[in-house]
C-alpha positions as CSV (number, residue, x, y, z in Angstrom):
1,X,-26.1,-4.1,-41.5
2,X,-28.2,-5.8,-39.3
3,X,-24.3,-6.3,-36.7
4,X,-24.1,-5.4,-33.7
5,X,-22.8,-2.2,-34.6
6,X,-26.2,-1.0,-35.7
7,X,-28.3,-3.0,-33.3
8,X,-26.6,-1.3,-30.2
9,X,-27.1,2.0,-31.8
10,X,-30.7,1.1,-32.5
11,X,-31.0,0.0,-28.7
12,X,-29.4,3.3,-27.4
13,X,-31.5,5.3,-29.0
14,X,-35.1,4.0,-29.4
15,X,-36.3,4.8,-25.8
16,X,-35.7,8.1,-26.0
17,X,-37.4,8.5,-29.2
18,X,-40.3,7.1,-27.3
19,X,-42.0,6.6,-31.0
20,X,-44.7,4.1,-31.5
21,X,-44.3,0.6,-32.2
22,X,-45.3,0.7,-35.3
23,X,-43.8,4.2,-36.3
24,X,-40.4,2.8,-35.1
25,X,-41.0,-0.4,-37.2
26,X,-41.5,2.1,-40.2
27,X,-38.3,4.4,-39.3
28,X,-36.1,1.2,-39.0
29,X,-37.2,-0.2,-42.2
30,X,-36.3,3.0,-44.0
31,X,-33.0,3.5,-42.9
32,X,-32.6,0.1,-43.0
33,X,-33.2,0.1,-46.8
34,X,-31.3,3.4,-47.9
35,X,-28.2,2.6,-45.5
36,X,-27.6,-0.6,-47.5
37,X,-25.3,1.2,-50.3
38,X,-27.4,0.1,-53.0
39,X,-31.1,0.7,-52.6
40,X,-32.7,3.8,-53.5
41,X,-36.2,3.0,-52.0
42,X,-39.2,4.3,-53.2
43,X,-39.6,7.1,-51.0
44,X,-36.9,8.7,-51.6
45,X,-38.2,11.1,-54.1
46,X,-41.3,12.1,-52.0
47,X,-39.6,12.7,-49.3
48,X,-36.7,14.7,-51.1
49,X,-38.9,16.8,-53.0
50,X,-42.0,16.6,-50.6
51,X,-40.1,18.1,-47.2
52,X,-37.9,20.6,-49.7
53,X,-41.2,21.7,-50.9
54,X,-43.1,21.4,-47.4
55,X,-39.9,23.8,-45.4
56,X,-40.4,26.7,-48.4
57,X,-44.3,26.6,-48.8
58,X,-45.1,29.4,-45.7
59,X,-42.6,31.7,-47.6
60,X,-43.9,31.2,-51.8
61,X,-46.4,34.6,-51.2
62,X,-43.1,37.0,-49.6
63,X,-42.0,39.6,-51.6
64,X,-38.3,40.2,-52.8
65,X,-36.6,40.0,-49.3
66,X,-33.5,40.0,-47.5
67,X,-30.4,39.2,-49.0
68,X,-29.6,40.2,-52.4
69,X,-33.6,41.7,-52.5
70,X,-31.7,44.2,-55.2
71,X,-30.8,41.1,-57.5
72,X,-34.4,39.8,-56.8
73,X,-36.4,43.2,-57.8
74,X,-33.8,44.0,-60.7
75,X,-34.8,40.5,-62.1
76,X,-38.6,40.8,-61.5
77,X,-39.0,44.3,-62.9
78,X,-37.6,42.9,-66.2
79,X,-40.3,40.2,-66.1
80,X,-43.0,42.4,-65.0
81,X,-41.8,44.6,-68.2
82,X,-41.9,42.1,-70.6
83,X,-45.3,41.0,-69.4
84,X,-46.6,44.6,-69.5
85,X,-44.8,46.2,-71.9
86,X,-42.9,43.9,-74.6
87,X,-42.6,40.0,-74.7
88,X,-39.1,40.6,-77.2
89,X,-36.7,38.8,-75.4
90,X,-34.4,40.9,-77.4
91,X,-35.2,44.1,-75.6
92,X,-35.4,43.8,-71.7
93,X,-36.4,46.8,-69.7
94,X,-35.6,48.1,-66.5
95,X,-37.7,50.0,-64.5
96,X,-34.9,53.0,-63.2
97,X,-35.0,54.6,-67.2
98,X,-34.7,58.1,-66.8
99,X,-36.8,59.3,-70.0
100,X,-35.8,56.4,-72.0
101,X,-37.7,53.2,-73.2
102,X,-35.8,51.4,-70.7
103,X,-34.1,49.1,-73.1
104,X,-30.5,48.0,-71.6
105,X,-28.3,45.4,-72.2
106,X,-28.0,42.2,-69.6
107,X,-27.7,38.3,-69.6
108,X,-30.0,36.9,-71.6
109,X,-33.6,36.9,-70.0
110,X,-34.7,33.3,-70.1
111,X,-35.6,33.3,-66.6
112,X,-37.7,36.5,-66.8
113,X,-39.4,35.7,-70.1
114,X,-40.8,32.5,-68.8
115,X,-42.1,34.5,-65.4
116,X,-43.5,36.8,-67.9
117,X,-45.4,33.9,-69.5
118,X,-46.5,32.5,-66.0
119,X,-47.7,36.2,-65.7
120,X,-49.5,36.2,-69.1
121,X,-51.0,33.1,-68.3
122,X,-52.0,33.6,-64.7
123,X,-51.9,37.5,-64.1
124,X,-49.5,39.1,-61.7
125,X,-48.5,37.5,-58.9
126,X,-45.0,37.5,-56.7
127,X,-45.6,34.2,-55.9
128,X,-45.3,33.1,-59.6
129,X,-41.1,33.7,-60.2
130,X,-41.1,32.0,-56.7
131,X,-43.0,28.9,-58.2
132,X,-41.1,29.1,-61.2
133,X,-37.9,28.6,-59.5
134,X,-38.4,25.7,-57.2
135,X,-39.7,23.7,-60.6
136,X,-36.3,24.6,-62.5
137,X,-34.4,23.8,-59.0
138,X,-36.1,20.2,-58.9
139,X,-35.4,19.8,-62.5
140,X,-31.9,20.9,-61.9
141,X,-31.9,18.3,-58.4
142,X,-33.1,15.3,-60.8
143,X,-30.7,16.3,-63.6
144,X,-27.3,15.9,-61.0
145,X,-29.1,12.6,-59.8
146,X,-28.4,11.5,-63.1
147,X,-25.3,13.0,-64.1
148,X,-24.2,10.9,-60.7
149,X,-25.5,8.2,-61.6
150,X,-23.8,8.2,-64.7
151,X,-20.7,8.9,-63.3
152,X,-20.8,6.5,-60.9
153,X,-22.8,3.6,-62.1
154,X,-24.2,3.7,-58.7
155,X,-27.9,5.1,-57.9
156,X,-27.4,5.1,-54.2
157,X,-24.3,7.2,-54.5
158,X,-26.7,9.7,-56.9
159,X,-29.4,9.7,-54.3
160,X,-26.8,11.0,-51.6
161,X,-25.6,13.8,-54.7
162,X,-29.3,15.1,-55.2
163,X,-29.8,15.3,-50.9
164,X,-26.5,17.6,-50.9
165,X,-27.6,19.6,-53.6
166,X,-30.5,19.9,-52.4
167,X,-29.6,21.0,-48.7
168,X,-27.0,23.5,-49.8
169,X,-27.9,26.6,-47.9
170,X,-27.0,29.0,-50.6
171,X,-29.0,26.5,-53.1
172,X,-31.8,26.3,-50.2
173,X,-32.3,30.6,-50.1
174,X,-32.5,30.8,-53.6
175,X,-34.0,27.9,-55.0
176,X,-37.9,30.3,-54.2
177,X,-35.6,33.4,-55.3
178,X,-35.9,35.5,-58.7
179,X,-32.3,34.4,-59.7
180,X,-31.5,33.4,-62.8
181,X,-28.5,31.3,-62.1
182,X,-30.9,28.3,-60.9
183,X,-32.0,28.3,-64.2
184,X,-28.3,27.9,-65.9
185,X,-27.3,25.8,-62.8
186,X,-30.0,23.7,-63.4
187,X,-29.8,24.1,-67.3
188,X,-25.8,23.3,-67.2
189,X,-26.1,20.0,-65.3
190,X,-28.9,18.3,-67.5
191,X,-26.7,19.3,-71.0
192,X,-23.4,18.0,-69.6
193,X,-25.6,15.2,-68.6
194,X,-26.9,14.9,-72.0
195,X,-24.0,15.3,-74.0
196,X,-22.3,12.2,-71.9
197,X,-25.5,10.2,-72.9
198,X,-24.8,11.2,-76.3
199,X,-21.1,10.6,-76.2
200,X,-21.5,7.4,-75.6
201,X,-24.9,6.4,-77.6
202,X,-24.9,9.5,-80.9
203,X,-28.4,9.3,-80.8
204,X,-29.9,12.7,-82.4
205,X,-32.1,13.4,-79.8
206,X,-29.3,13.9,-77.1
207,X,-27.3,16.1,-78.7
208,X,-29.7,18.5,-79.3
209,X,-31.1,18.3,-76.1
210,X,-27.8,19.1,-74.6
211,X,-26.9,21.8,-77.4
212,X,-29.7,23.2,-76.6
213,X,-29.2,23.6,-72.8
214,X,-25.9,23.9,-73.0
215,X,-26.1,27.3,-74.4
216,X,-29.2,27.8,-72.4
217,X,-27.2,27.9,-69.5
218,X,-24.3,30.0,-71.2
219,X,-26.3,33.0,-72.5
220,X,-28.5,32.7,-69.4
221,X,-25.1,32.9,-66.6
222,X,-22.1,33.2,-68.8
223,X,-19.7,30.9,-66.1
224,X,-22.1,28.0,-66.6
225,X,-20.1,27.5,-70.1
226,X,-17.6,26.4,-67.8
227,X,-18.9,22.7,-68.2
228,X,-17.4,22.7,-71.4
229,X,-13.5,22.3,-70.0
230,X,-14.6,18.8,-68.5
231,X,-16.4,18.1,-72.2
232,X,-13.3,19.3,-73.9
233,X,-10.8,17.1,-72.0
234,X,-13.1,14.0,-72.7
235,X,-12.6,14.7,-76.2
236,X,-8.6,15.7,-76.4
237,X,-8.1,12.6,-74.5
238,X,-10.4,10.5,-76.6
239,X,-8.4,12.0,-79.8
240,X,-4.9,11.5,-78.3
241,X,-6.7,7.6,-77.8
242,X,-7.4,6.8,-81.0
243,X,-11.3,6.4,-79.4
244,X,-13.1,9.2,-81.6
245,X,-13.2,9.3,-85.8
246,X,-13.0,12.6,-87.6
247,X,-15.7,11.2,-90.4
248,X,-17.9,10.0,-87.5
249,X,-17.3,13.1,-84.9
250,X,-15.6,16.2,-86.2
251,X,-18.9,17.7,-87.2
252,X,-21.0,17.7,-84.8
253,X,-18.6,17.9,-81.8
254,X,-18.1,21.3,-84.1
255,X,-21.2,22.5,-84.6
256,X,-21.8,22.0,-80.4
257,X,-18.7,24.3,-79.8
258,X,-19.6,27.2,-82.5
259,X,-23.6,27.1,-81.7
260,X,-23.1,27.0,-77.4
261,X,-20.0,29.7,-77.2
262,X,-20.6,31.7,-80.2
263,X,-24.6,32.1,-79.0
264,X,-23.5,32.9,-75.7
265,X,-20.6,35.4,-76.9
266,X,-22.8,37.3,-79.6
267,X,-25.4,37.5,-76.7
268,X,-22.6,39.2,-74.4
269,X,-21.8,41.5,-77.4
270,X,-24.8,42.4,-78.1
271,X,-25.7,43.0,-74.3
272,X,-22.7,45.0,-73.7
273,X,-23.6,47.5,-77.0
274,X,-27.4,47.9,-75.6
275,X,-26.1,49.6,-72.5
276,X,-23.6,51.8,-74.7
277,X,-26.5,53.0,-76.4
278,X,-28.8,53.5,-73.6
279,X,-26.5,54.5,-70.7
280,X,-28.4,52.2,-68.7
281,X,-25.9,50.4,-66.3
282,X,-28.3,48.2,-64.2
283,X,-26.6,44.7,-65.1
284,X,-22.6,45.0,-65.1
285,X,-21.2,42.5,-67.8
286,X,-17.4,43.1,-67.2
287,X,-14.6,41.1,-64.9
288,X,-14.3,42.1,-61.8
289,X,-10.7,41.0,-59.7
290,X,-9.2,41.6,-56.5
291,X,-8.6,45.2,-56.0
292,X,-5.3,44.3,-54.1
293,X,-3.9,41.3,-52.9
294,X,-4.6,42.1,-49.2
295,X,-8.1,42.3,-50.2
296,X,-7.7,39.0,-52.0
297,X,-6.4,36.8,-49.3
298,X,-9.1,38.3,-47.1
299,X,-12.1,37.3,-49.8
300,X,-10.0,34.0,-50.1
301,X,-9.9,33.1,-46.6
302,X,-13.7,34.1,-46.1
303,X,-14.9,32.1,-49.0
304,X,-12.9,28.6,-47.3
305,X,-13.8,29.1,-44.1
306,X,-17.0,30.3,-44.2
307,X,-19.0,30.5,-47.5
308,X,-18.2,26.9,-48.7
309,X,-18.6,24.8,-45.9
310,X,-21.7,27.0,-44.0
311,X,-23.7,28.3,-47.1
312,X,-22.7,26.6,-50.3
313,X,-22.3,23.0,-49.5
314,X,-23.9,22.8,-45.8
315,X,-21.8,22.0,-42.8
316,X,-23.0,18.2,-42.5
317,X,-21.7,17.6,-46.4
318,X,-18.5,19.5,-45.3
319,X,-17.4,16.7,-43.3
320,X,-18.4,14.7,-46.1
321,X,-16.4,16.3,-48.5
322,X,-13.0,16.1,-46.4
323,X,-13.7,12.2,-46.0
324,X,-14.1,12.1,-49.9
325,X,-11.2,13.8,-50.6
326,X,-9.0,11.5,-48.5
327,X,-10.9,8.6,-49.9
328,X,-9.5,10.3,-53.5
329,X,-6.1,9.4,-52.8
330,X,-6.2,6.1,-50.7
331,X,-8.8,4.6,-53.3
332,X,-6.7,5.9,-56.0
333,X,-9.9,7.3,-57.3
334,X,-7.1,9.8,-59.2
335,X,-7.1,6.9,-61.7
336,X,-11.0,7.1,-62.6
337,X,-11.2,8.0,-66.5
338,X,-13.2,10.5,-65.3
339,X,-10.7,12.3,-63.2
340,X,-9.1,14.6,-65.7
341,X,-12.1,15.5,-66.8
342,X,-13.4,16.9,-63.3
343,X,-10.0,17.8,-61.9
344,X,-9.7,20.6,-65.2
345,X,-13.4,21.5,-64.3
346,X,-12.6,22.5,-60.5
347,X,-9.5,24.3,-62.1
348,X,-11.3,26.6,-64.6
349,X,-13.9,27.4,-61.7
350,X,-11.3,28.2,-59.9
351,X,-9.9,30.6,-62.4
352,X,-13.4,31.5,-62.5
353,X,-13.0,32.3,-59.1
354,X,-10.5,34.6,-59.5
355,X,-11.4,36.5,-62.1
356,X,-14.6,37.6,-60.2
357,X,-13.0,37.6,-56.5
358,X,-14.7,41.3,-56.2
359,X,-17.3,39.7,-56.3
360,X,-17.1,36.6,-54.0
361,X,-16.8,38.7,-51.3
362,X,-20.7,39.6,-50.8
363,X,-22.5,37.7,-53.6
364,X,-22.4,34.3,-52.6
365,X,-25.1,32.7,-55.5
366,X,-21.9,33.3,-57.9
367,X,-20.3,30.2,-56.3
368,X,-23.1,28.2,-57.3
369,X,-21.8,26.8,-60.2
370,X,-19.2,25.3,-58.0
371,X,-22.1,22.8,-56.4
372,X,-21.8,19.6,-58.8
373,X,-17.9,19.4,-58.6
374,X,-17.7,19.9,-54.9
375,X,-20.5,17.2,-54.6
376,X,-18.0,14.8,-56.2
377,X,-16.3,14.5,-53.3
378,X,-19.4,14.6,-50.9
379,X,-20.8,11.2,-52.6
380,X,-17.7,9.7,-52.2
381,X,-17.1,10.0,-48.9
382,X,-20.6,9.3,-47.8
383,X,-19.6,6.1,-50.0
384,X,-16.6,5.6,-47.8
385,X,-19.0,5.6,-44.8
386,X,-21.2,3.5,-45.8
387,X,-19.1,0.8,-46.5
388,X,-18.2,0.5,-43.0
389,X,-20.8,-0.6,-41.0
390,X,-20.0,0.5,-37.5
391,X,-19.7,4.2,-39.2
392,X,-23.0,4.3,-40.7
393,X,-24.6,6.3,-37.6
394,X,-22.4,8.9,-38.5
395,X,-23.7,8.6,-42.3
396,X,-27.2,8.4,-40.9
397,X,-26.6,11.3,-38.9
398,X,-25.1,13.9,-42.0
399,X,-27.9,12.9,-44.3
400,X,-30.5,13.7,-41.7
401,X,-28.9,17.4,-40.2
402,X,-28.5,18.9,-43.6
403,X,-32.1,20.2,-44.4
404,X,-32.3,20.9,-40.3
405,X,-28.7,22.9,-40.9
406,X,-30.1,24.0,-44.5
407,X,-33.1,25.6,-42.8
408,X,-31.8,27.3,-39.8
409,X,-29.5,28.7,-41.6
410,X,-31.6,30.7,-44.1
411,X,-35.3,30.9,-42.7
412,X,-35.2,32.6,-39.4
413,X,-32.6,35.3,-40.8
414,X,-34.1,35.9,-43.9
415,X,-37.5,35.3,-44.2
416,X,-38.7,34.7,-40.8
417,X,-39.7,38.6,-38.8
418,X,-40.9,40.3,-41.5
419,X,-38.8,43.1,-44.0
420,X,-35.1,42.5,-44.2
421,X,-33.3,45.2,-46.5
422,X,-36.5,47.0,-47.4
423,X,-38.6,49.5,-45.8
424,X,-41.2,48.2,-44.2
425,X,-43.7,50.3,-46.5
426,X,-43.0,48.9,-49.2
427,X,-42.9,45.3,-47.5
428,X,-46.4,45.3,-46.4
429,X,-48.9,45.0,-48.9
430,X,-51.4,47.4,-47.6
431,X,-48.7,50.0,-47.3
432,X,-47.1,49.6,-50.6
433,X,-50.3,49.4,-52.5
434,X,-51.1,53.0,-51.1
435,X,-47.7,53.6,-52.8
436,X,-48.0,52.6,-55.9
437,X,-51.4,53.9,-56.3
438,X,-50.6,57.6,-55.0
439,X,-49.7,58.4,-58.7
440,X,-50.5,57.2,-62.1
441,X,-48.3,54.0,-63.2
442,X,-47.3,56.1,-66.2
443,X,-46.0,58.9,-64.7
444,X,-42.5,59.5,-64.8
445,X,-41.0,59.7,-60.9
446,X,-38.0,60.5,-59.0
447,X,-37.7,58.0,-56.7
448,X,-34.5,57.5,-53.7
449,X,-32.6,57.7,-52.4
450,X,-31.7,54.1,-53.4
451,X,-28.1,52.8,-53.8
452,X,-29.3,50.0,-55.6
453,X,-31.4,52.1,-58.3
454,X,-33.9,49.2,-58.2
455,X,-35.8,47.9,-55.1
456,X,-37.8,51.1,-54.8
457,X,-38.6,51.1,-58.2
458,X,-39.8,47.7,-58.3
459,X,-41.8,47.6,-55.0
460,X,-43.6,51.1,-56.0
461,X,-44.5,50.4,-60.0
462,X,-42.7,53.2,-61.2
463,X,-40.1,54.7,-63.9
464,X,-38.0,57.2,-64.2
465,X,-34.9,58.6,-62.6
466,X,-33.3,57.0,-59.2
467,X,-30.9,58.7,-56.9
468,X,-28.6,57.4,-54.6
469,X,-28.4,59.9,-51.5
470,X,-30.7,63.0,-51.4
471,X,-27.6,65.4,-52.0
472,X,-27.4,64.0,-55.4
473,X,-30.6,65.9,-56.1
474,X,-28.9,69.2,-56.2
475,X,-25.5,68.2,-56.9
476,X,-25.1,70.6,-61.1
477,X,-24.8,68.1,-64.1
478,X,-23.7,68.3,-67.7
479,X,-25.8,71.5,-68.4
480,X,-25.1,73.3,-64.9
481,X,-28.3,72.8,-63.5
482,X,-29.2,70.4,-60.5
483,X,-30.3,67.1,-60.9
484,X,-33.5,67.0,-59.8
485,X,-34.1,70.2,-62.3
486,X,-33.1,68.0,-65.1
487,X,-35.2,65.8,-64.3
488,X,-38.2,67.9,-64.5
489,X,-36.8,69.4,-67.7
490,X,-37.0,65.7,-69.0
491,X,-40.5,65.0,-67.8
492,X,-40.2,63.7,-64.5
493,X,-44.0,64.4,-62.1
494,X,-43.6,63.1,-58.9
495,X,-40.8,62.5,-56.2
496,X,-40.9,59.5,-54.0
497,X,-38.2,59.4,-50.7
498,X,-38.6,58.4,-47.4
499,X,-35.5,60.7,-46.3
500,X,-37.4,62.9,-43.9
501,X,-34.8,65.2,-43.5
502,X,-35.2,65.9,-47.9
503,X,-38.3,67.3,-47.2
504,X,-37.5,69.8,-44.5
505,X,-34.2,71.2,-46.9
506,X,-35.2,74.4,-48.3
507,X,-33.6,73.6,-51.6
508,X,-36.0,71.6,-52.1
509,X,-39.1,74.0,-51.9
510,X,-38.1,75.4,-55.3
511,X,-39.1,72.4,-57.4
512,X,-42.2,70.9,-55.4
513,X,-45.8,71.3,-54.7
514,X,-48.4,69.6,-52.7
515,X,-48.1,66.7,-50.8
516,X,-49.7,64.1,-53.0
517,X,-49.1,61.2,-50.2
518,X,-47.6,60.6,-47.0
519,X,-47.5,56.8,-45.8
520,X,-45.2,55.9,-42.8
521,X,-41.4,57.8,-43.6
522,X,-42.8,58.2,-47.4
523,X,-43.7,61.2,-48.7
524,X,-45.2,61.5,-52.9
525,X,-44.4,65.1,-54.0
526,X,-45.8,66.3,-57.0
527,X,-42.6,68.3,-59.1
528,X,-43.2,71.6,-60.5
529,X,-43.6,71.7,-63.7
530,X,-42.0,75.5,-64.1
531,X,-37.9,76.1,-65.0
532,X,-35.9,75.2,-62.6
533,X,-33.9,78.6,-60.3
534,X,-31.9,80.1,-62.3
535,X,-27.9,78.9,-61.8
536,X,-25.5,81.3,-61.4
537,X,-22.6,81.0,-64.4
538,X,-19.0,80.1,-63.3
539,X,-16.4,83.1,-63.4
């Protein structure tokens, strides 16, 4: 370490830093330390979690914003509703109800029910689900720390595994975000890390800590069950080896497979026959493939070329992950006992993958689960690197521009200039409380036009009926009569748009009164509460 190698590179580049004496002393002895390949020095967690924290502080009071901001105000209008409504996990509500209770089916609401106890606890606040997540996202960061550590029998190699998880772009945006798949990330990684430390030592404690999380993570996300192919080979291959005794094993490897899948199935059932009953579609629980192959190798090629190495695993661990792979073969790392294991996980994501490829195309956060297994690699070849000293500038280099890559990457776009996918009156605070207190909270509104049937609702405190496009509004339903008269029929009061151009159509005129508010391109109607015009019968 201390060759010539590093001591020209040291040379070259200290008198352009042009840091003090004693700061350069400081920086030396730190790479100095973590560079070695074995030590994982004391600061390492400070500054991990510290400068994570420290790049995501200015943004903990936003709002829902910028990408996926539906997913975000979908999620914390179910929290808000348990907190104001219901704390019954059972029964999550959504805000777009029509004249309903708002009861709907969904993934189970662990995330939301503990924001809903941070609300209970400390009042409402948008900066609590924000808090929330970056906890469960340094749980989840410690959690692959050990799982790598496990794997490897090598800390330093784990230390390199938390700083790519914890730079991954995608990981980076959502890790302050309403989402609950940080939760079953995080959640998935501590109970296959729990179950190997059971595997290996049967104390009790273990395997309920990992039963528990397990299906945490499964009823929370259902692809996060996906850690049970790598658990499954273990165990087939264990069988096949003579290594595991039916008297000793069979019944609690059991009981772990019936409690985590048949908890997260019944869940999924019992989600899926909510929404039957209420007709309330916000949370779609079914597969979702390629419409067409065409439209396949198109979401295929995106996700390789751009979505995995620029937003899920970060550029700088890109290059990392090609030299691991290589460093698969030529170090016959193939013949690991724990190859099989991880080589059948990448394949079910994969399948995974596939099954969901609609999706892959715009909702990035449902590759997260791919994060540990592509980090495999990453540690590897930052292992291969640092075994060879004249290469450990390089090394030096990767660790140091992933959070710079991590956070140029996400701030500026999305949180950085203000409202980003939402109108800007419902963005700013003053704005938006004008809003939401134009009308009684109770009062049941029309509210649009809003593809996403969500982000209005949530950012105004209201329930009711959502529209898509203003035309919808007089389009004849079931009964003949125009939406919007249906709605009034079924106790909507109010009608929230900012489509100035609804306001001017005399169709409208029929079913409104006075302008209750105007703020910005907003405009709170108040409906009329007399029949609807009459509608002239089809010949």
């Amino acid at each position: 370490m201390r060759g010539r190698s590093w001591a020209m590179y040291k040379s070259s580049h200290s008198k352009p830093l042009l840091l003090p004496f004693w700061l350069s002393r400081i920086f030396d002895s730190m790479t100095l330390t973590f560079l070695d390949g074995h030590t994982v020095p004391r600061w390492f967690w400070p500054l991990l979690l510290g400068l994570n924290l420290l790049l995501h502080l200015p943004f903990f009071a936003q709002p829902p914003n910028s990408v996926h901001v539906w997913r975000q105000s979908n999620t914390m209008a179910v929290a808000r509703n348990l907190y104001e409504e219901d704390m019954n996990p059972l029964r999550p509500r959504v805000d777009r109800r029509n004249d309903s209770d708002g009861v709907t089916g969904m993934q189970f609401p662990s995330y939301e029910w503990v924001v809903a106890l941070g609300y209970k606890a400390l009042g409402f606040h948008e900066a609590i689900p924000r808090v929330v997540t970056w906890l469960i996202f340094a749980a989840g960061v410690v959690a692959f720390y050990a799982l790598v550590k496990l794997l490897t029998s090598s800390a330093w190699l784990a230390a390199v595994g938390a700083w790519g998880l914890s730079w991954s772009p995608e990981l980076f945006y959502h890790s302050i975000n309403a989402l609950p798949d940080i939760l079953a990330l995080s959640a998935a990684i501590a109970g296959l890390y729990f179950f190997l430390r059971w595997y290996h030592s049967r104390l009790p404690v273990l395997f309920w800590l990992s039963l528990l999380l397990t299906t945490l993570a499964g009823m929370t996300k259902l692809q996060y069950l996906v850690i049970g192919f790598p658990i499954a080979v273990l165990i087939i291959r264990d069988l096949w080896q003579r290594r595991l005794t039916w008297r000793r094993d069979a019944v609690p490897l059991a009981v772990f497979a019936l409690v985590a899948v048949g908890c997260t199935l019944s869940w999924y059932a019992y989600a899926v026959r909510l929404i039957e009953q209420s007709g309330l579609a916000d949370f779609g629980l079914e597969l979702r493939p390629a419409t067409s192959v065409a439209v396949a190798i198109k979401t295929l090629t995106h996700n390789v070329v751009s979505d995995i190495p620029e937003l899920l695993i970060n550029y700088a661990n890109f290059g990392l992950l090609l030299l691991g792979l290589v460093a698969i073969g030529r170090g016959r790392y193939y013949r690991s006992s724990w190859f099989g294991p991880v080589l059948v996980w990448a394949l079910a994501l994969l399948a995974y993958h596939l099954i969901e490829l609609r999706q892959m195309a715009v909702h990035q956060y449902y590759m997260l689960p791919y994060l540990p297994v592509l980090l495999l690699p990453v540690v590897l070849g930052a292992g291969w690197l640092v075994r060879r000293p004249r290469w450990r500038w390089l090394l030096l280099l990767l660790l140091v521009a992933q959070p710079v890559l991590a956070f140029v990457r996400i701030a500026p776009p999305r949180w950085m200039g203000g409202a980003r996918e939402v109108p800007p009156e419902l963005f700013d605070a003053a704005t938006r409380a004008a809003l939401d207190n134009a009308v009684p909270d109770s009062a049941l509104c029309v509210v649009g036009p809003d593809e996403s049937g969500c982000k209005f609702f949530y950012f105004l405190h209201k329930k009711g009926f959502g529209y898509d496009e203003s035309a919808q509004l007089f389009q004849p339903g079931a009964g003949g009569q125009p939406y919007l008269a249906t709605c009034i029929q079924r106790g909507a009061r109010y009608l929230y748009t900012n489509d100035t151009t609804l306001v001017a159509d005399p169709r409208l005129r029929p079913y409104v009164g006075q302008v209750v508010k105007r703020v910005g391109d907003f405009q709170v109607l108040a409906l009329r509460p007399a029949a609807s015009p009459a509608v002239t019968p089809s010949r």
